[in-house]
Residue frames as a rotation matrix with the C-alpha (Angstrom) as fourth column:
UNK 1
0.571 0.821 0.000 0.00
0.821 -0.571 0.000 0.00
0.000 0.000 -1.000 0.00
UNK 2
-0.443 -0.780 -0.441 2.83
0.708 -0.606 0.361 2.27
-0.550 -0.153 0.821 -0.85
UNK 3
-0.648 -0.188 0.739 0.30
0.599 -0.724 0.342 4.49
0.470 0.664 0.581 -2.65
UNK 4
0.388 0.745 -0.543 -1.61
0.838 -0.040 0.545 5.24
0.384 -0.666 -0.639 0.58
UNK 5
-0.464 -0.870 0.169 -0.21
0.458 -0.398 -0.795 8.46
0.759 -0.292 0.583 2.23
UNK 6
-0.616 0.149 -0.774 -1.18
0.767 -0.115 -0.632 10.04
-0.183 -0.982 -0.043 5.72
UNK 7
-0.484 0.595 -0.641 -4.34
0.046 -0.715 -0.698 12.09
-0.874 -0.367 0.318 5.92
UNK 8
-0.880 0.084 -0.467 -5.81
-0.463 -0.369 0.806 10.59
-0.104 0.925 0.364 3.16
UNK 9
-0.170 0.815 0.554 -9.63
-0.516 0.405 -0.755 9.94
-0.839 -0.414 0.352 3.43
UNK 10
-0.856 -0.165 -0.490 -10.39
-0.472 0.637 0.610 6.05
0.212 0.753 -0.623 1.84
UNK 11
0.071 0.761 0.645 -13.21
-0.904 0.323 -0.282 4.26
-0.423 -0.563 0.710 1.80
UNK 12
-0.981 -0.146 0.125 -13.40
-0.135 0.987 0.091 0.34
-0.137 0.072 -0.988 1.43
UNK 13
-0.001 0.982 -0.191 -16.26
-0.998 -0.012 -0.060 -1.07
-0.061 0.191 0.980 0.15
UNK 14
-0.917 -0.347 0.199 -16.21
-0.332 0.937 0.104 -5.08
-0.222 0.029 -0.975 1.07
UNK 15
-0.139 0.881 -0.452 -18.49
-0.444 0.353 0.824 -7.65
0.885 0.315 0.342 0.61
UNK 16
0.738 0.480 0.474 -19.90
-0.652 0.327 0.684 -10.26
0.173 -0.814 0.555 3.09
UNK 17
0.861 -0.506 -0.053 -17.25
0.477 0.839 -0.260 -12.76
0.176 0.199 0.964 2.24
UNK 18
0.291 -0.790 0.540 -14.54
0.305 -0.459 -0.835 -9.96
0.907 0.407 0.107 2.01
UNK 19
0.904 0.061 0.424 -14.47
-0.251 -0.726 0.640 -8.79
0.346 -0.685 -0.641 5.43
UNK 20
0.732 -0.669 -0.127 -11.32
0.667 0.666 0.334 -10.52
-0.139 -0.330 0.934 6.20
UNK 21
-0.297 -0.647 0.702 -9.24
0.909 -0.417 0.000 -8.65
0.293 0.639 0.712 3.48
UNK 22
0.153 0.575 0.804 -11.05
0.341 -0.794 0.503 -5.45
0.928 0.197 -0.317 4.28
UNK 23
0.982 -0.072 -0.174 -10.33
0.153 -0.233 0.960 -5.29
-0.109 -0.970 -0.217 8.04
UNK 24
0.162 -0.888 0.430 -6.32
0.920 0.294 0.259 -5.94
-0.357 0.354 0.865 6.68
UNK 25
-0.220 -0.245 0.944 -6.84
0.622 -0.781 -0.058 -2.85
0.751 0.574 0.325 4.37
UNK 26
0.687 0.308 0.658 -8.33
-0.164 -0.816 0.554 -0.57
0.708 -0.489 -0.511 7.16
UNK 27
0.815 -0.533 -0.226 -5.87
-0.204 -0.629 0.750 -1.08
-0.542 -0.566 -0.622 9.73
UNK 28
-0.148 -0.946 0.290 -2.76
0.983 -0.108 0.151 -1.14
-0.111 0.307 0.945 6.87
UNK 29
-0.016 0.256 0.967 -4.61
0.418 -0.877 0.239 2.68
0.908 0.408 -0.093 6.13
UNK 30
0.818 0.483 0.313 -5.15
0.011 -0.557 0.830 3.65
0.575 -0.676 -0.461 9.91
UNK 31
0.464 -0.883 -0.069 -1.21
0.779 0.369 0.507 2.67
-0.423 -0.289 0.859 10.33
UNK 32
-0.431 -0.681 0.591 -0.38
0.894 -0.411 0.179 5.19
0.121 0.606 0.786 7.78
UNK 33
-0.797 0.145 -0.586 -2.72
0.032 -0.959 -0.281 7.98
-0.603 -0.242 0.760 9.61
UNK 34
-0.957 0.209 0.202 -5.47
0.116 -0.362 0.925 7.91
0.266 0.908 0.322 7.27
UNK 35
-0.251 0.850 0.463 -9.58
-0.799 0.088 -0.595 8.30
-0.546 -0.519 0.657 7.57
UNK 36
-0.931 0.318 -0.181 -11.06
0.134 0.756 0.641 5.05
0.340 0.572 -0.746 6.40
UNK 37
0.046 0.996 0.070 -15.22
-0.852 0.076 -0.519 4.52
-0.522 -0.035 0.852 5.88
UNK 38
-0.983 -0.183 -0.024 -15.79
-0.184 0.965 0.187 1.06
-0.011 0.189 -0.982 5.70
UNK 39
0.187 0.969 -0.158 -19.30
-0.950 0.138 -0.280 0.15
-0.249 0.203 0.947 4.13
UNK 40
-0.883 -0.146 0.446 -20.00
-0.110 0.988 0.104 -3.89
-0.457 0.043 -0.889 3.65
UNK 41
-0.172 0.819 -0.548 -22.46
-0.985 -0.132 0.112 -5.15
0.019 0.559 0.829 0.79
UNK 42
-0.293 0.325 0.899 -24.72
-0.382 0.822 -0.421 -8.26
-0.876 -0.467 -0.117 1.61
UNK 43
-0.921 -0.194 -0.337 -24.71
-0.378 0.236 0.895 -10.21
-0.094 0.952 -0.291 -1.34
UNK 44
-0.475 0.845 0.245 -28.09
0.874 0.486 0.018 -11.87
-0.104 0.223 -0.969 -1.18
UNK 45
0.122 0.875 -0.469 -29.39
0.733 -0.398 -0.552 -8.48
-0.669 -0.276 -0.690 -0.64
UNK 46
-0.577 -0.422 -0.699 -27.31
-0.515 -0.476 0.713 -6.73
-0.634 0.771 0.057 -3.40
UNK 47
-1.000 0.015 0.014 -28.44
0.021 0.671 0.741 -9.96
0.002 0.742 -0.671 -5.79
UNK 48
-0.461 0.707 -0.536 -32.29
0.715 -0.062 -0.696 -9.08
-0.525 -0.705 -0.477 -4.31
UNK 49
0.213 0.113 -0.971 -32.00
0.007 -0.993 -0.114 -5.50
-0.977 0.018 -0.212 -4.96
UNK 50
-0.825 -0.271 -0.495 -30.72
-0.483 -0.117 0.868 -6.42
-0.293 0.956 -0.034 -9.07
UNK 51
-0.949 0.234 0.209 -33.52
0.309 0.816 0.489 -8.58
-0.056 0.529 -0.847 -9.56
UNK 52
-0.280 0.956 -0.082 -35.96
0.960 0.278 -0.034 -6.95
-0.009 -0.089 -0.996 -7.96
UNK 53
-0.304 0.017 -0.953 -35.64
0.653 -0.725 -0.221 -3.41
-0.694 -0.689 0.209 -7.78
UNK 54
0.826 0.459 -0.329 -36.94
-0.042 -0.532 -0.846 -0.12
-0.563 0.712 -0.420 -10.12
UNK 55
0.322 -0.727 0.606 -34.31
0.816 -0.111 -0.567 0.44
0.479 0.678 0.558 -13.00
UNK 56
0.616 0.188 0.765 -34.43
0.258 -0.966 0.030 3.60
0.745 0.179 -0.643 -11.24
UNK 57
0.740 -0.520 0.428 -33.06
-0.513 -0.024 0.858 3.01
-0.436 -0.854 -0.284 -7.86
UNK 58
0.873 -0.321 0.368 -30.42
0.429 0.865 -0.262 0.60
-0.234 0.386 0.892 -9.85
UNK 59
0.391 -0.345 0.853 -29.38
0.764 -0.395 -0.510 2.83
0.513 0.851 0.109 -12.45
UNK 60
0.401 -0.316 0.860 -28.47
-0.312 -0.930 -0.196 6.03
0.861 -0.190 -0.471 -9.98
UNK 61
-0.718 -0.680 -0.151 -26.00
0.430 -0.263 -0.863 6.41
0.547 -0.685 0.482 -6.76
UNK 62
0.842 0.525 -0.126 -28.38
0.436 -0.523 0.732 7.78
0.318 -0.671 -0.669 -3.70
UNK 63
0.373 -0.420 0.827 -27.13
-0.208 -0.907 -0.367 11.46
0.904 -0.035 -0.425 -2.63
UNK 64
0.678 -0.650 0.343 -25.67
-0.533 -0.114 0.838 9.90
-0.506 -0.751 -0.424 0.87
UNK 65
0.650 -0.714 0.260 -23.07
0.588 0.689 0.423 7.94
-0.482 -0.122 0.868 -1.37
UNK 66
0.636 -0.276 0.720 -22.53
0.652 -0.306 -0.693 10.52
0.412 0.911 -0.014 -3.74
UNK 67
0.657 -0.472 0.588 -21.68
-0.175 -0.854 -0.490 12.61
0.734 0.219 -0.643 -0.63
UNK 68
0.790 -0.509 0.342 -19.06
-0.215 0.292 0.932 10.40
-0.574 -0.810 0.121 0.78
UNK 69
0.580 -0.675 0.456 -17.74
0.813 0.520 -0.264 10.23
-0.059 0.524 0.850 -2.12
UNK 70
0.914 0.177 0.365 -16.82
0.350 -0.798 -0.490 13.98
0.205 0.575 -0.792 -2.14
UNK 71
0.782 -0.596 0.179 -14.02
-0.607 -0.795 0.005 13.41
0.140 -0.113 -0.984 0.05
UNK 72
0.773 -0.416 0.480 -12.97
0.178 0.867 0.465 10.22
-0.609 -0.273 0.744 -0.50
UNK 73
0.102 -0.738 -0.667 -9.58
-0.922 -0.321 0.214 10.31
-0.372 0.594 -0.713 -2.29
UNK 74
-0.878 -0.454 -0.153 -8.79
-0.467 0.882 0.058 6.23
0.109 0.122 -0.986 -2.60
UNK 75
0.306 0.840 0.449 -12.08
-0.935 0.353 -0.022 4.21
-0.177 -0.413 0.893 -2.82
UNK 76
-0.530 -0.829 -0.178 -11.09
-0.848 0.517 0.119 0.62
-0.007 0.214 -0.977 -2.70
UNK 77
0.274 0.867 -0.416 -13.74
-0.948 0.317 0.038 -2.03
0.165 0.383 0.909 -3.82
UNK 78
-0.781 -0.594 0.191 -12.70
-0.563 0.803 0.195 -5.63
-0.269 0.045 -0.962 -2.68
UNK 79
-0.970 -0.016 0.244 -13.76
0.121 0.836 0.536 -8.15
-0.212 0.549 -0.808 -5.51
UNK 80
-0.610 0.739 -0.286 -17.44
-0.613 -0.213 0.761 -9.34
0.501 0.639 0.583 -5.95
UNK 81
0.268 0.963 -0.041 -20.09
-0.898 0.265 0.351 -11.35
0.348 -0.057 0.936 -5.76
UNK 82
-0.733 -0.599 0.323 -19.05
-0.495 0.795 0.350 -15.19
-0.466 0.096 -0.879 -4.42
UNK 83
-0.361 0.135 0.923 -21.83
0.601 0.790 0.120 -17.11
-0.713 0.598 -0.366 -6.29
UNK 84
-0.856 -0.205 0.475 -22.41
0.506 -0.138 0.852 -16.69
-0.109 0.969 0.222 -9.83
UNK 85
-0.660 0.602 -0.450 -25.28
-0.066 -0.642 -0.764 -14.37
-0.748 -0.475 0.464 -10.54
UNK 86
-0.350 0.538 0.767 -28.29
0.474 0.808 -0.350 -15.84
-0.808 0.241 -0.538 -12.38
């Protein structure tokens, strides 16, 4: 993580499966001084929320992610789904 530097606000975005690797990244970032927002996506309910939801709520970002993203510098997404999506 040598492109992490001190006082730099990341957020992690894990899955359910990922939390392992995700806890790893937040304290290798909270070693190096940084802010970290750690947000965890429940696959059954992610896989739920594609099948069943409006195109609408899909298709757009809701305005509390857009505004964490405003100061996130590093967002850091770990992998995907674990079973195949129908």
């Amino acid at each position: 993580m040598h492109w992490v530097t001190a006082g730099q606000c990341i957020w992690i975005n894990s899955w359910d499966h990922t939390l392992d690797l995700a806890s790893d990244l937040a304290l290798e970032c909270n070693k190096r001084k940084c802010s970290v927002l750690m947000t965890v996506q429940l696959e059954d309910l992610w896989l739920h929320s594609m099948i069943q939801a409006p195109i609408e709520l899909v298709d757009n970002l809701p305005a509390h992610l857009v505004a964490a993203l405003k100061p996130t510098e590093i967002y850091i997404y770990t992998l995907g789904p674990r079973k195949p999506v129908p």
